[in-house]
C-alpha positions in Angstrom: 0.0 0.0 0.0 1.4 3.7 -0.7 0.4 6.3 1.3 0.4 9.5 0.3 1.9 12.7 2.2 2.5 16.1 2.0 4.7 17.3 4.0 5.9 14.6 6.3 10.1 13.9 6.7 11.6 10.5 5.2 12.7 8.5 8.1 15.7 6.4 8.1 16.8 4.2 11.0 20.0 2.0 11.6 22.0 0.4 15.2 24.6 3.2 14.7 26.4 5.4 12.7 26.4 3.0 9.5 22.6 4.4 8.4 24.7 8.0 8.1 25.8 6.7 4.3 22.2 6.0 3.1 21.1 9.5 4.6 24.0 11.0 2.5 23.0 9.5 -0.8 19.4 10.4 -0.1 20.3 14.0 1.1 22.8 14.3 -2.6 19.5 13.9 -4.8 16.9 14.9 -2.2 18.4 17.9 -0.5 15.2 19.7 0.2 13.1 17.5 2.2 12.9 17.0 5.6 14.7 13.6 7.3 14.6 12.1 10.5 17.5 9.8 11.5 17.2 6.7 14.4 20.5 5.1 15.4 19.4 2.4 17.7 22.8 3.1 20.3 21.8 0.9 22.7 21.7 -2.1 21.0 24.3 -2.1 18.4 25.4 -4.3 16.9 22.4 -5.6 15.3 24.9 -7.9 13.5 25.4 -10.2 16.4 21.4 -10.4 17.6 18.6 -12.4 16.9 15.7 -11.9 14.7 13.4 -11.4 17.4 15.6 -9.2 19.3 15.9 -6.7 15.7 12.1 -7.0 15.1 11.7 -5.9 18.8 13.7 -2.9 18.4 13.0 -1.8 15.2 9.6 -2.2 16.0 9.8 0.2 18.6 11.8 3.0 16.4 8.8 2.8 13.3 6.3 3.2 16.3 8.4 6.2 17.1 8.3 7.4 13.2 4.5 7.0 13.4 4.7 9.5 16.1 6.5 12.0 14.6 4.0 11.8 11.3 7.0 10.0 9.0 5.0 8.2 6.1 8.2 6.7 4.0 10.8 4.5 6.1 14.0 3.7 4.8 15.8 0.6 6.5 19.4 2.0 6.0 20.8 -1.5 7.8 21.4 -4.6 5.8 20.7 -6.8 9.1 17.1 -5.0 9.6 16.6 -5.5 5.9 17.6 -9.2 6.1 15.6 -10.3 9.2 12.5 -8.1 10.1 11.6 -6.6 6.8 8.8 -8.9 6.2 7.6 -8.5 9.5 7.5 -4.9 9.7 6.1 -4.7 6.3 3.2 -6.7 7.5 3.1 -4.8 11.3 2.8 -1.6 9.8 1.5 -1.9 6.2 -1.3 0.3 6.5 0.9 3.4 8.2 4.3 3.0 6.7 5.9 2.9 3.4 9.3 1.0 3.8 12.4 0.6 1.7 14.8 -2.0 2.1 18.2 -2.0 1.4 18.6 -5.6 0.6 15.8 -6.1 -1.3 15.8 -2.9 -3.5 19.4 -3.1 -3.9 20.1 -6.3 -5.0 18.5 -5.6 -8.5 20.7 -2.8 -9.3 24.0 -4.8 -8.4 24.0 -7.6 -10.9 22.1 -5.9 -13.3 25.5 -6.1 -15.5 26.9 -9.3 -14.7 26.6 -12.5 -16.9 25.5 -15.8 -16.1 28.1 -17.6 -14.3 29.9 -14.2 -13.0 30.1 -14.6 -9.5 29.7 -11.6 -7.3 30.7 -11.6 -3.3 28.8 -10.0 -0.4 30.7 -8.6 2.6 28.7 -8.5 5.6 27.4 -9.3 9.3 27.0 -12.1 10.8 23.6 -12.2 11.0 22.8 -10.9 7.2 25.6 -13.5 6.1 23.7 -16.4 8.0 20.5 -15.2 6.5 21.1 -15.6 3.1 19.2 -13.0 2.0 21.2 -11.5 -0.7 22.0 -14.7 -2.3 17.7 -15.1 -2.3 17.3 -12.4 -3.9 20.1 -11.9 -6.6 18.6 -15.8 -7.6 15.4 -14.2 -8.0 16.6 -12.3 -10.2 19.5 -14.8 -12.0 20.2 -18.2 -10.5 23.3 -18.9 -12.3 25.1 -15.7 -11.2 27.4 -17.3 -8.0 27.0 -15.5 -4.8 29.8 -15.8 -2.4 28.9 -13.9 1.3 31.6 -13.6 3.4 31.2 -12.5 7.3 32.8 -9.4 8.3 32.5 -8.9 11.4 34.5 -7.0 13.1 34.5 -4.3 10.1 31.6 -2.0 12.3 33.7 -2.0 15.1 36.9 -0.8 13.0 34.8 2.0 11.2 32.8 3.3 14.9 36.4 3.3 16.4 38.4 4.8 12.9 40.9 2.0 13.4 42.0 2.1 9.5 45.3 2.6 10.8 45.6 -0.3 13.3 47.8 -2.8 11.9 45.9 -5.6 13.3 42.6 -4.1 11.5 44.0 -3.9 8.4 45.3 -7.8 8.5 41.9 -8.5 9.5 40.1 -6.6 5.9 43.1 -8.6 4.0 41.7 -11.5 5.1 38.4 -10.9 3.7 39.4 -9.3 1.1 41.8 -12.5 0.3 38.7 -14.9 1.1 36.9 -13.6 -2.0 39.7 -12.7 -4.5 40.9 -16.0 -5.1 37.2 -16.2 -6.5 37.9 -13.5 -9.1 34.7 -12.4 -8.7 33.1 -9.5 -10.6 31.9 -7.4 -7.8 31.3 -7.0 -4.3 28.2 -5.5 -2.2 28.8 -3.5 0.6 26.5 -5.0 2.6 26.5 -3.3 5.7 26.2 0.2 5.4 29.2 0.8 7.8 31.4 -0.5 4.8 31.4 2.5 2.1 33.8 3.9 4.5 36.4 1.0 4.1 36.8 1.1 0.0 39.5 3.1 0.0 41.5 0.4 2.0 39.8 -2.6 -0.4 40.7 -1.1 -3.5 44.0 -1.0 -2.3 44.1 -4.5 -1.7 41.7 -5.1 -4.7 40.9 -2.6 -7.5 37.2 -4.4 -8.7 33.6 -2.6 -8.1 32.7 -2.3 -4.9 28.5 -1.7 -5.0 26.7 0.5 -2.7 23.1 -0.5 -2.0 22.4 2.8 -0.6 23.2 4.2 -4.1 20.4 2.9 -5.6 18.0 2.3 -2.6 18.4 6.5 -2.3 17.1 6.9 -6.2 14.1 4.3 -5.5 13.1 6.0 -2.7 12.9 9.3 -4.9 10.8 7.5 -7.7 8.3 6.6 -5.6 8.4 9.9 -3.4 6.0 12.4 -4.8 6.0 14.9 -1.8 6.4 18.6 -2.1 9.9 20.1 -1.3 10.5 21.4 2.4 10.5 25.7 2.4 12.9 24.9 5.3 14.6 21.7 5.2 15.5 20.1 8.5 17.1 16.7 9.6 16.5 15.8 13.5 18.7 12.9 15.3 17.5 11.0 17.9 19.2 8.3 19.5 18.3 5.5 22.5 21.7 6.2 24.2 24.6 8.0 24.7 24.4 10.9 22.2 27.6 12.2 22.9 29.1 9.2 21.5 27.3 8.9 18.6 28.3 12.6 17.4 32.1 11.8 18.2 31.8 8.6 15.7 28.9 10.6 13.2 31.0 14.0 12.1 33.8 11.4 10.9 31.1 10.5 7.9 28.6 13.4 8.2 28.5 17.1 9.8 25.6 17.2 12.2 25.0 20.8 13.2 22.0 19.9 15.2 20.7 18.7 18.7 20.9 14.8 19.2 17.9 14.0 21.0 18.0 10.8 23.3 14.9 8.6 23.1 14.0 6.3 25.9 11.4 3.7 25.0 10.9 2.5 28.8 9.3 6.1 29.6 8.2 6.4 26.5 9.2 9.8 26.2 12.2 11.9 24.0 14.5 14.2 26.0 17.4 16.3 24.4 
């Protein structure tokens, strides 16, 4: 179901920082709306919990868009997109539109590769053990090989800007290694944390490197048909620590704004 709007902000949520490189793309071709950004603090990772525990939480942040009058929902996480998409499709079909990363980008990604191409996935945990992205590039082309490789450990190295650490960047030549013996045609960033790592992969291995956000950013303005903003604003809101998440969010994106710390058990947002 689409549901039309008028004036209401695009909402976009993620566990951290991460969601910061989908709001980028967005804000690039959409600069004049008005956005709303959730990063879930308290429980990241979402790479490392359960399905139940993501639905739980995300369920609570969309509640909170309803709130605040958001109509369109992008889910700028892979994990989210991977596990609790279907469920929160169904939860809030009748109140939310809701874009997911996996799903929407996937078709763009091996939209020029061949049959037989093989293409490899760097992700969480949690999206890896899902299989989601190998689902849905099949859907799409079942003999294009789909190779996703676990990375975690890459979140923690963006959050903390270790891209100096020499242990950090043994760890990326690992993965990096995993998949090049492969020669495979592209990999997916998928985890939105991982734009911010290229530069050290295409040092270690010059192929395409695909950003789901990318695309997911001009779906979202195809199917947008809301009015611009006279005043654009983006608001940040957070379930903990927003000092924190400003030291780790300026590295990626300049917030010249309040952080506003939500807490679900009082059911009530304080800045």
């Amino acid at each position: 179901m689409i549901i039309k709007s008028n004036t209401e902000p695009i909402g976009l949520l993620d566990s951290g920082v991460g969601g910061l490189s989908v709001l980028k793309e967005l804000y690039k071709i959409m600069p004049n709306k008005d956005y709303i950004f959730f990063g879930d603090t308290k429980n990241l990772p979402y790479g490392t919990k359960s399905p139940e525990q993501i639905f739980s939480f995300t369920k609570e942040i969309l509640e909170f868009f309803v709130q605040k009058k958001v109509k369109n929902v992008v889910i700028a996480c892979n994990t989210t997109s991977a596990l609790a998409y279907e469920q929160l499709k169904e939860c809030f079909y009748n109140k939310l539109n809701i874009f997911p990363l996996i799903q929407l980008g996937a078709k763009d990604a091996v939209s020029n590769l061949k049959d037989g191409d093989t293409i490899a996935v760097f992700a969480t945990r949690a999206t890896v053990n899902s299989k989601k992205y190998t689902q849905e590039i099949r859907k799409i082309n079942p003999k294009i090989n789909v190779i996703e490789t676990d990375c975690t450990g890459f979140v923690e190295i963006v959050e903390n800007r270790l891209y100096d650490d020499i242990h950090s960047i043994e760890f990326i030549k690992s993965k990096i290694d995993a998949v090049k013996k492969y020669n495979v045609k592209k990999i997916i960033l998928g985890c939105t944390h991982y734009p911010y790592l290229v530069n050290i992969f295409k040092k270690m291995y010059d192929v395409e490197y695909f950003n789901p956000a990318v695309f997911v950013a001009k779906a979202v303005k195809a199917q947008i048909d809301t009015p611009d903003s006279l005043n654009p604003n983006m608001s940040f809101f957070v379930s903990e620590n927003p000092q924190a998440f400003r030291l780790s969010a300026n590295v990626f994106f300049e917030i010249n704004t309040d952080i506003n710390l939500v807490d679900f058990s009082k059911n009530l947002s304080s800045i």
